[in-house]
N, C-alpha and C positions, 0 to 999 in steps of 0.2 A: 307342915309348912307348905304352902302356895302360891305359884305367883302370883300376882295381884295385879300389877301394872307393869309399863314396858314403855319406855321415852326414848325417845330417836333426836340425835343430837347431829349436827352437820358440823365440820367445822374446818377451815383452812389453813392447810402446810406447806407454806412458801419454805425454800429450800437457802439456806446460807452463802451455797455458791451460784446461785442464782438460776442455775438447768441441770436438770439429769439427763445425760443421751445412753440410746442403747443402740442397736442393731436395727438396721431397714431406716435410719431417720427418726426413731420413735424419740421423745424427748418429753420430759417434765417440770413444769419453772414450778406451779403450785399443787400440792396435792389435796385431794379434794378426799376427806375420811368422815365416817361415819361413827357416831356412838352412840353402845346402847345401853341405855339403864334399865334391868331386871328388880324389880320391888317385889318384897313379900306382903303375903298378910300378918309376917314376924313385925315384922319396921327392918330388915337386912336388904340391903343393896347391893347390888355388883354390876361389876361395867365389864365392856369388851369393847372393841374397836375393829371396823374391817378399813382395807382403804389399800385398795385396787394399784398397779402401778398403770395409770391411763388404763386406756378403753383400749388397746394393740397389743396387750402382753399377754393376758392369758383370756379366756372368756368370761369376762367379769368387770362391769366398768361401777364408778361411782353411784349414777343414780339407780344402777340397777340393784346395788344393796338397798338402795330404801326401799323402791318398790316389793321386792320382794320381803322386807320385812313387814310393809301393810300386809301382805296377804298372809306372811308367817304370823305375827308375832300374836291376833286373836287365836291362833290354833294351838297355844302354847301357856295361854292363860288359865288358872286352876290345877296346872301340874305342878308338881314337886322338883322344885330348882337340882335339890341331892339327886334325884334318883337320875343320872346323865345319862347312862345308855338307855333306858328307856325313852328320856325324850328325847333323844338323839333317834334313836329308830320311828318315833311318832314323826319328828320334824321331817323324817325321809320319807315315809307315810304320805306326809299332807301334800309333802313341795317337792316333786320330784325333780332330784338336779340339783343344781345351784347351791353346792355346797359353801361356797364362800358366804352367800345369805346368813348361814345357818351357824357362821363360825363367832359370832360377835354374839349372839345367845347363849351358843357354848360355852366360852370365856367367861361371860358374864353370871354364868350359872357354876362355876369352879368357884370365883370367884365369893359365891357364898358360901357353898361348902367349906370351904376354908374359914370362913368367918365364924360357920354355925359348928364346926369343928374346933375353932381357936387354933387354927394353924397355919401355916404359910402354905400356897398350894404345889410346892416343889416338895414339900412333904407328903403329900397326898400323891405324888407322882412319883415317889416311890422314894425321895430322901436327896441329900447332900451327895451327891457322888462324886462332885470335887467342891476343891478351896470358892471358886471364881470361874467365870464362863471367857476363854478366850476369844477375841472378834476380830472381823476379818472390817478391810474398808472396801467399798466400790468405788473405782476408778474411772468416772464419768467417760465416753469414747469424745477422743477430741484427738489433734494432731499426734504422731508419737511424741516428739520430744516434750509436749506438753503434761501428757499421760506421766511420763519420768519423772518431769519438774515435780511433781507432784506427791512419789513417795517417800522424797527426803523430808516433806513437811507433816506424813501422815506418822510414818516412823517417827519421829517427833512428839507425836502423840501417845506413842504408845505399839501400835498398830504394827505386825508381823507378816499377816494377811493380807494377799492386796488382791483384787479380782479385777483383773480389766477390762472394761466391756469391748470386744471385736464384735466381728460377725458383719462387720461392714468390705470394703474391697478386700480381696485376698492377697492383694500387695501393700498394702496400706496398713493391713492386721499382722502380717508378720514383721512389717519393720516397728511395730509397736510392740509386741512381745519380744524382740531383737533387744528392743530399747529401754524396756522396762527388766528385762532378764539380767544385765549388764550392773544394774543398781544392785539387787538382789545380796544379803550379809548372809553369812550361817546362820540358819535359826530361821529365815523367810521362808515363805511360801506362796509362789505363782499361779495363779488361775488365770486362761483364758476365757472367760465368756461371752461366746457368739448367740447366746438367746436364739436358738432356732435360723442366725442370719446368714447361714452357707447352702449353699448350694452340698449333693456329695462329690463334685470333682473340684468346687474349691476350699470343702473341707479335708479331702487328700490333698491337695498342695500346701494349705497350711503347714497340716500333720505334716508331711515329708518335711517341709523346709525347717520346723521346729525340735526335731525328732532327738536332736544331740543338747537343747536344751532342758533343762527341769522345773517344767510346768505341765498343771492342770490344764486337761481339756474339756470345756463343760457348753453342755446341752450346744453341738454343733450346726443340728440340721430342724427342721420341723416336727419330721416325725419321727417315731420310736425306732422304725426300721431303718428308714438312713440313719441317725445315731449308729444303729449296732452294727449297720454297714461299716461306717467312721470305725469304731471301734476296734474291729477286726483289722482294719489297717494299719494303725500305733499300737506300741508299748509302752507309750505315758497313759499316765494315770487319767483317769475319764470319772467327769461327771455328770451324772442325769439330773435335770430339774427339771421343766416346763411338762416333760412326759410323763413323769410318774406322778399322778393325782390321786391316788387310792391304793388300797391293797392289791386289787388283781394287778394293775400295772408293775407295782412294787417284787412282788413275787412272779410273774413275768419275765423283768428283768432281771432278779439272784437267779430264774430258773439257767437265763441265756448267758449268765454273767456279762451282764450288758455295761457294767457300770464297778466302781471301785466304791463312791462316793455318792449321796442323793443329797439333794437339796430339799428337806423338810419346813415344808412354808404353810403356818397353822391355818392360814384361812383356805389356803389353797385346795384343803383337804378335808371341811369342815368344822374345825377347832381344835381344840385340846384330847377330845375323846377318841376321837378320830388319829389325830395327831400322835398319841400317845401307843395306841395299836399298832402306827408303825415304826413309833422308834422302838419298840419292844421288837418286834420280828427284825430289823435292820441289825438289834445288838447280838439278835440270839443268830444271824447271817453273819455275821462279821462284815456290816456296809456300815461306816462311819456316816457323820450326818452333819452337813451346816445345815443349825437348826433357827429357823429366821421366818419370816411373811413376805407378802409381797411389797408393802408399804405401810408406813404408819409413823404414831409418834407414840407417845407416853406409855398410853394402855398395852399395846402392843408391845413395847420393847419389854415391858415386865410379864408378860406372858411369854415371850421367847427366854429371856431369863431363870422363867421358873420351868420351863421344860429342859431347857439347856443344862441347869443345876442340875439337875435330877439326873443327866446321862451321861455315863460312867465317862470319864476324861478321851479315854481312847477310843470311843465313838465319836466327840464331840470333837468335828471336825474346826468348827469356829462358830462363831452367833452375827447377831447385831443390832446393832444400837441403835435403831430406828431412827429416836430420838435429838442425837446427839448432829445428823444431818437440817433438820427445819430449825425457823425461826420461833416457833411455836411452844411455849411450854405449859401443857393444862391438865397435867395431874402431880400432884406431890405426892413424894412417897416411891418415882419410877425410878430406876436404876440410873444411875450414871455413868459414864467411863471415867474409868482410874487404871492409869498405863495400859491402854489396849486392853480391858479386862471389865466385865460390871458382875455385878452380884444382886439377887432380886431382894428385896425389904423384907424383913422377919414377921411384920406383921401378919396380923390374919389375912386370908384370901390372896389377892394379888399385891397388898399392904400399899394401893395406891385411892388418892382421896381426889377427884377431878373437880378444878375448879368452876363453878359453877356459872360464875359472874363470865369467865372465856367462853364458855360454850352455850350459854345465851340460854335464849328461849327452846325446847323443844320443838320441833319440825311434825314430830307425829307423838300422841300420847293412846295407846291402848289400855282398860278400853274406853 
């Protein structure tokens, strides 16, 4: 089996509450995601999706998955979709960098192993390891009491999990975790997320001012070293995302115990192949994992479902439902939420069918 062709899809994910804000100002009304179709010389298909949160969150904006996928995806034609690590080490090979390019191939290339297997690809990744993938919600940053109003309508839903984006003023962020901590039932769970937005002396005032409540502190400062700075100074539970991008970073920080919790985001890291190397080292560390992307809708959330299934409950810090945030729906077959909870489709591969007539014409067809 080899690949044959390769279609690049654009397509837009206007957001239900109308903006996503984070840390520094950054903010999202539509999201701007790419797909990509892998064809064989079999007639088997598989898709993946990347889709960046803006061009200010990590190094990796919208048009620069396409680009990079012109210059990738001739370099990938004639190979064998099954054989992943191999093209996984060609793709690094050809494109140095730019691993998120590289993630929407990946996917897309499980995606038919699972098909040319007759399986689902949470089987391939190593099995059922629980019932259902529990999920966490993000809590857009907006005033505190507004942040609150807000998780008596998500609990409602289902939802346990609430991540609140801080990382903006450091009086501002503690009366918001004040005020979201206060709602909090047995059974929740609180994350601050400042995405990189402290400073490290107004990430020690937070930390101090918070210290007697019970919540997560995640990815505080820019870099890895402030982080472990932070770190060093609390005894809540701490989590890393934006900085651990790979192995070396990942084992880095088990070395320094930099962290309790990572945030495993599949494009973030180059895909599933990539992806799955480290949630194997994270279980065999004892580091629990919300395992999630940076953004996306359909494709996406059923590739975090079928890596989420697959890892053992008490790693599986929480997931996310991509999907269940935009107005957009263009693949059937993707998970859905059922009480704060989704589970990925039994079918083969990613068991998701993308509607074709949504996503229009292709943007680029190789070759």
């Amino acid at each position: 089996m080899k690949i044959a062709a390769i279609r690049v899809y654009q397509i837009d994910l206007p957001l239900k509450e109308g903006r996503y804000s984070w840390s520094n100002g950054n903010f999202v009304e539509v999201f701007d995601s790419t797909v990509v179709e892998v064809e064989t010389d079999s007639g088997l298909k598989g898709y993946g999706e990347c889709c960046p949160l803006g061009s200010a969150y990590l190094p990796a904006y919208a048009l620069g998955v396409r680009s990079g996928l012109r210059e990738l995806a001739p370099q990938v034609i004639g190979m064998d979709p099954r054989d992943l690590r191999v093209l996984n080490r060609h793709m690094d090979a050809v494109l140095r960098g730019h691993p998120y390019v590289k993630s929407a191939i990946d996917v897309a290339c499980w995606d038919i192993l699972g098909q040319a297997a007759g399986m689902p690809v949470y089987k391939l990744l190593g099995g059922a390891a629980q019932a259902d993938v529990r999920l966490y919600r993000a809590i857009s940053q907006e005033a505190p009491e507004e942040m609150a109003r807000k998780i008596a309508g998500y609990r409602a839903e289902g939802y346990t999990k609430f991540q609140l984006k801080v990382g903006g003023n450091a009086d501002d962020d503690i009366e918001r975790i004040h005020a979201c901590a206060g709602l909090m039932q047995p059974g929740d769970i609180l994350v601050a997320d400042a995405n990189t937005g402290w400073t490290m002396h107004e990430a020690a005032r937070v930390v101090q001012a918070v210290r007697d409540i019970d919540v997560y502190i995640e990815q505080p400062c820019p870099t890895y070293r402030e982080c472990l700075v932070t770190r060093r100074r609390t005894a809540l539970p701490f989590v890393l995302d934006e900085v651990i991008g790979d192995v070396d970073t990942l084992m880095q920080g088990i070395a320094d115990g930099a962290m309790d919790v990572i945030n495993l985001k599949i494009s973030k890291v180059g895909g599933l192949t990539k992806a799955l190397l480290m949630r194997d080292i994270c279980t065999t560390a004892g580091i629990p994992m919300t395992i999630e992307d940076t953004w996306g809708g359909d494709i996406v959330t059923a590739s975090i479902a079928h890596l989420a299934l697959s890892t053992p409950e008490e790693f599986a810090f929480s997931a996310t439902d991509f999907n269940s945030y935009g107005t957009v729906e263009f693949a059937s077959g993707a998970p859905r939420r059922v009480d704060g909870r989704m589970r990925p489709a039994e079918a083969p591969g990613l068991g998701i069918e993308p509607m074709m007539d949504v996503l229009g014409k292709p943007l680029l067809t190789v070759p």
